[in-house]
C-alpha positions in Angstrom: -2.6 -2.4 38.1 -3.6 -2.6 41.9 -7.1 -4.4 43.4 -8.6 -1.0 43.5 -8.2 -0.6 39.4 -9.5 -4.7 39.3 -12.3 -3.5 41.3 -13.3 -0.4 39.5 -13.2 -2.7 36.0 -15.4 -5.0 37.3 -17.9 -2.5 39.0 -17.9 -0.5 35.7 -19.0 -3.5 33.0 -21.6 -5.2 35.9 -23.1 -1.7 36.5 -23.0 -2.0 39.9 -21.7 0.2 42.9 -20.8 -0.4 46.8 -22.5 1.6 49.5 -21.2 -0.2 52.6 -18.1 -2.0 54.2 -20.0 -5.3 54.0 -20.4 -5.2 49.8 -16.8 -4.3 49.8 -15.7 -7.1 51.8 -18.0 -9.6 49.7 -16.1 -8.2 46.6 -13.4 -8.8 47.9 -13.5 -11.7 48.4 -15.3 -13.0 45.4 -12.5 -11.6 43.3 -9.6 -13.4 45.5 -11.5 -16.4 45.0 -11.5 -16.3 41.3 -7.4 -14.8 41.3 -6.7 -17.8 43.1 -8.6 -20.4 40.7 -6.6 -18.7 37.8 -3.3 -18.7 39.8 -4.0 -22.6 41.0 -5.2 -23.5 37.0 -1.9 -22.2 35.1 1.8 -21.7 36.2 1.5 -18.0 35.4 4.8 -16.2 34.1 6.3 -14.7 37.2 4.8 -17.9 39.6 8.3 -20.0 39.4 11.0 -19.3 41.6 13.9 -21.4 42.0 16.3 -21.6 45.4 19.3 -23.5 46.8 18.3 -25.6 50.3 20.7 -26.9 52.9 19.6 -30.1 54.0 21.0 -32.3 56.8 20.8 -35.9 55.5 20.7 -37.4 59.1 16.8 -36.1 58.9 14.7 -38.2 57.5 12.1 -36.1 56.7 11.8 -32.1 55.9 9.4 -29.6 55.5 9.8 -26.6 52.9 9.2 -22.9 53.5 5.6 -21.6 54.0 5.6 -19.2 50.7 6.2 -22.5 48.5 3.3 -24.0 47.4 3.8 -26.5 44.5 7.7 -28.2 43.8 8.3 -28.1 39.8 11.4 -30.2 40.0 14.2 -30.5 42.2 17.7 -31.6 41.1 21.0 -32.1 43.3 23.2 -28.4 43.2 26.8 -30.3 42.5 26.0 -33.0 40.3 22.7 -31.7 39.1 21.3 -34.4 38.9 17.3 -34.5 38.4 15.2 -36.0 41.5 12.3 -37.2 41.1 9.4 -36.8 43.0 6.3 -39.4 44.0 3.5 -39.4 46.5 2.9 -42.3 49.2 1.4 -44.8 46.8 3.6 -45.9 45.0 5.6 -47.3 48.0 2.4 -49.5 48.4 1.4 -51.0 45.2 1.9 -54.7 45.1 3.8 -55.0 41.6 6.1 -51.9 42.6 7.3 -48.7 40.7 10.6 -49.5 39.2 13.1 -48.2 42.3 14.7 -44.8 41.5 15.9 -45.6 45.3 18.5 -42.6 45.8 16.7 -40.1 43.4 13.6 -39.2 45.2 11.8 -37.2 47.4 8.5 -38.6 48.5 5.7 -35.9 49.2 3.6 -37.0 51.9 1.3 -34.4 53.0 0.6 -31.0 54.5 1.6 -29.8 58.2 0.8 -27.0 60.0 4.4 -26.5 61.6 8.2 -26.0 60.3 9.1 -28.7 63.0 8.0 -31.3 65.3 8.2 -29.8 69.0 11.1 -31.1 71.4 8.7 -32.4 73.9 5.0 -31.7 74.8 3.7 -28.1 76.2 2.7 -25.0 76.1 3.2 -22.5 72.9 4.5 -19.1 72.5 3.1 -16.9 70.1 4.6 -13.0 69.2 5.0 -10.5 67.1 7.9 -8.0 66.7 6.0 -4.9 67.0 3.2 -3.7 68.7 0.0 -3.4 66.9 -3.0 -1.3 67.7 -5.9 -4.3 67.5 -6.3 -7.4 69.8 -5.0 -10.7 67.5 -7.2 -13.4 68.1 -5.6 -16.6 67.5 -6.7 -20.5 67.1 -4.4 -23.3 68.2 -6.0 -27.1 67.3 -4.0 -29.8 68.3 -4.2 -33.2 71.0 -4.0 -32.9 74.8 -2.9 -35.7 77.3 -6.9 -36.2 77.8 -8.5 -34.5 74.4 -7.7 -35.9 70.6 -8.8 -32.6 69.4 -8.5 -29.3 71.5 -8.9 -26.0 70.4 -7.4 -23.1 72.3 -8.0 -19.9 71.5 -5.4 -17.0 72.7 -5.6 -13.3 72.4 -2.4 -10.9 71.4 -3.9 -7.9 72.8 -3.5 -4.8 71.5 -0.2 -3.2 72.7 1.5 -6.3 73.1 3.8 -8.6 72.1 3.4 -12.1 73.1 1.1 -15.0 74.7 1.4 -18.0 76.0 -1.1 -20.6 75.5 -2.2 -22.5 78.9 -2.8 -25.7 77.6 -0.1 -28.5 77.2 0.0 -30.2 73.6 1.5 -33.2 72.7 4.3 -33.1 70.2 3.6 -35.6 68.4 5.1 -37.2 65.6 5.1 -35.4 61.7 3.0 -32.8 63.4 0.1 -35.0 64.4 0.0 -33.4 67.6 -1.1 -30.3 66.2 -3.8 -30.4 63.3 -3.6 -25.8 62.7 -2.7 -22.5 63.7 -4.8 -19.8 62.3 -5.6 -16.3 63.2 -8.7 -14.2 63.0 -7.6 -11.2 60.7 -4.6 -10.1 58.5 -1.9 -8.7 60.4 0.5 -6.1 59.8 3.5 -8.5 61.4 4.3 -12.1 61.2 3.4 -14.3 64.1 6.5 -16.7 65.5 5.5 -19.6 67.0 8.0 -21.3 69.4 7.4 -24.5 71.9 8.3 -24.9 75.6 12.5 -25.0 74.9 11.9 -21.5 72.7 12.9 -23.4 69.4 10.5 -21.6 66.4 8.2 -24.1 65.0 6.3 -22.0 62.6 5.9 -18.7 61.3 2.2 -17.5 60.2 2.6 -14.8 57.5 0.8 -11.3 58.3 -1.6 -12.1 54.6 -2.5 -15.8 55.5 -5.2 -17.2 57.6 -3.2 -20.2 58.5 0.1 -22.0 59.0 1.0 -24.3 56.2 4.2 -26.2 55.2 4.5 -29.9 52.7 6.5 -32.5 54.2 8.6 -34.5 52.2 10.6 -37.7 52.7 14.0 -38.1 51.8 15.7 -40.8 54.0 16.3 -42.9 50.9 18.8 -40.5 49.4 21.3 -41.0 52.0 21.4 -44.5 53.2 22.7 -45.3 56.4 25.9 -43.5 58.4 27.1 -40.2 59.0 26.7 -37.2 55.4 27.9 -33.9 55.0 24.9 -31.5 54.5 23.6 -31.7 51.0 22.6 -29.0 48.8 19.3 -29.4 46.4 17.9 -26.8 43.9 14.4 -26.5 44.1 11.8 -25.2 41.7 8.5 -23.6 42.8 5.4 -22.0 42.7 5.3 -19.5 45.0 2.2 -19.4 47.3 -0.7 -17.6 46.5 -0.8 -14.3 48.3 -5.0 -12.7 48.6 -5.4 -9.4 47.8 -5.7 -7.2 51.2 -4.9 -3.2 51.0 -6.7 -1.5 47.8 -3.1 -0.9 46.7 -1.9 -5.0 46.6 -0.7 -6.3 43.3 -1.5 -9.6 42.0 1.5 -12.2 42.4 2.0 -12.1 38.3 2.4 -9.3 36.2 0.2 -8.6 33.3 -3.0 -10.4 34.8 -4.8 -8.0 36.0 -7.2 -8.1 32.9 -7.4 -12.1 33.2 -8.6 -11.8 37.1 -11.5 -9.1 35.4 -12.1 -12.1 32.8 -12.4 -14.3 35.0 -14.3 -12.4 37.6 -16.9 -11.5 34.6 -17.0 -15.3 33.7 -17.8 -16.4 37.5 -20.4 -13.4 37.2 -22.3 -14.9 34.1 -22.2 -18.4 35.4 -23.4 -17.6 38.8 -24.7 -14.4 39.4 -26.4 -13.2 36.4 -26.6 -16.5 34.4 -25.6 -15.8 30.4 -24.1 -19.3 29.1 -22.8 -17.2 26.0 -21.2 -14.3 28.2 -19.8 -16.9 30.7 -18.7 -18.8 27.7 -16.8 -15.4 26.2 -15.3 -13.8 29.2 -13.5 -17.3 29.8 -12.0 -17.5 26.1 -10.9 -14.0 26.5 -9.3 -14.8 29.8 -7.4 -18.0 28.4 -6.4 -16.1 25.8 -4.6 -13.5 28.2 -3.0 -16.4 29.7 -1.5 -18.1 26.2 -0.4 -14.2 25.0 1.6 -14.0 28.4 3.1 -17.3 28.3 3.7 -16.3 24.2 5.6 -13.5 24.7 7.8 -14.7 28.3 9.1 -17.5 25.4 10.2 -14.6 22.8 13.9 -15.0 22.3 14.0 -17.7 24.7 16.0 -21.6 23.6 13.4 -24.4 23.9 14.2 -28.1 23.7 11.0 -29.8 22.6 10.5 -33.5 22.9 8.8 -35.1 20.4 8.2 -38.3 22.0 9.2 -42.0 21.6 9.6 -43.0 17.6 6.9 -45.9 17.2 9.0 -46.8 14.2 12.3 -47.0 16.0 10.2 -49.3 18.8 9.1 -51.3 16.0 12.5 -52.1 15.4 13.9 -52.4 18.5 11.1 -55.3 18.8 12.2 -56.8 16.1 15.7 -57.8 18.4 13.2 -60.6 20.0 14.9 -59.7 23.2 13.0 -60.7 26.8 10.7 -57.0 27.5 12.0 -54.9 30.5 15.2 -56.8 30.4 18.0 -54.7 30.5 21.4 -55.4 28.2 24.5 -52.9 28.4 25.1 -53.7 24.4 21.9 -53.5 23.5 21.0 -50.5 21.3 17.4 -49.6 22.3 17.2 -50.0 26.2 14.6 -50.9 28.2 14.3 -49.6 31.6 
């Protein structure tokens, strides 16, 4: 069912009506906040996607498309191999990780552009239709003179483009530019290009914000000249708010679990009831598990049961040296 249906749940069990544009709005946003808790809690049936991605090796770092939030698992597209993934720290510890050197991708953290800028200057900012209210728009980001500027640039109604007056510094990873945000939800993307025209960043029409993960990947390759590489990646699709009465929720078969929840917040927070609060989030768990229940009807699992104490017992027993590898040796240890 839509937001509207979501709303009218909710409004009907609390009692409570809206008489003005500002109660609606605070709804609103109340019940977005507690559909995104769910959504971030629990890979939800219908959150995973899964997509093929041209890389070129002789970059040593990438950044992901803006409507992926979370990587499940990544593996190589020929050999399908699995690639593991691992955040800075483990590149830093004193006894380090055992090296998985050429199956890795390293996430290192979150950037408001697709790509670093060719060289410090002004941005260009558009849309590919006109719309009929002004588009207020926030640039933050270092200066020749200033560590932290913010600019703020107007697509006026009617319009297409602007240009922002103030030169930024490239930078390096994207610390030049610290976000790009907009004041309202749009009906059309915003582009962003630099001062050569290359796009840099696209700001979706239902987010606040630019936002892209960068990852590190130089280790796969080595040195030299490679062929482009394919990887399979598996995702959780960003979190889209709800905007128009008619939006859907991202999942199907949730809409019940965001009422839940909502109720749940309500009793916690609003109207405090420990025992309601305590229901309304059983009952929205229990959506969740039903969901996930039924998605695995008629589906093959592979489970794994774990490492066999009584097997590692015996492979003990051997008296062999611990983490010593041995190709003839019947219970490795790696």
């Amino acid at each position: 069912m839509s937001y509207s249906n979501i709303l009218e749940d909710i409004l009907a069990y609390t009692g409570k009506s809206i008489s003005t544009d500002a109660e609606k709005a605070k709804y609103k946003r109340n019940i977005n906040k507690n559909a995104f808790e769910l959504y971030r809690d629990y890979d939800l049936v219908g959150s995973l996607r899964e997509q093929f991605f041209l890389v070129d090796p002789d970059e040593d770092q990438i950044t992901l498309p803006w409507y992926i939030w979370q990587v499940r698992g990544v593996r190589f597209k020929d050999g399908r191999y699995k690639i593991d993934q691992l955040d800075m720290r483990p590149r830093y510890q004193s006894n380090a990780w055992e090296p998985t050197m050429f199956t890795e991708w390293r996430k290192l953290h979150r950037v408001p552009l697709a790509k670093t800028p060719v060289s410090d200057g002004p941005f260009t900012i558009s849309i590919p239709i006109v719309e009929s209210e002004d588009i207020i728009i926030y640039i933050t980001g270092a200066t020749a003179t200033s560590s932290r500027f913010v600019e703020t640039l107007t697509i006026v109604a009617g319009t297409l483009s602007v240009t922002s007056s103030t030169t930024f510094v490239a930078g390096n990873n994207n610390f030049g530019i610290e976000s790009i945000s907009k004041n309202r939800t749009t009906t059309q993307d915003l582009i962003i290009k630099d001062v050569t025209g290359v796009e840099i960043a696209v700001l979706p029409n239902s987010n606040s914000h630019t936002t892209y993960y960068l990852y590190a990947i130089s280790s796969m390759f080595g040195e030299g000249n490679h062929e482009c590489e394919v990887f399979e990646v598996l995702y959780k699709t960003a979190f889209v708010p709800f905007f128009n009465d008619t939006d859907e929720y991202p999942c199907d078969a949730y809409d019940d679990a965001i009422v839940e929840k909502y109720l749940h917040w309500w009793f916690l927070h609003i109207q405090p009831d420990t025992e309601k609060s305590i229901l309304h989030n059983q009952k929205m768990i229990d959506i969740v598990l039903k969901n996930e229940r039924d998605s695995n009807i008629g589906i093959r699992m592979k489970t794994d049961f774990g490492r066999n104490r009584f097997i590692e017992a015996q492979a003990n027993s051997y008296n062999y040296p611990r983490d010593t590898y041995y190709s003839n040796y019947p219970f490795n240890r790696t």
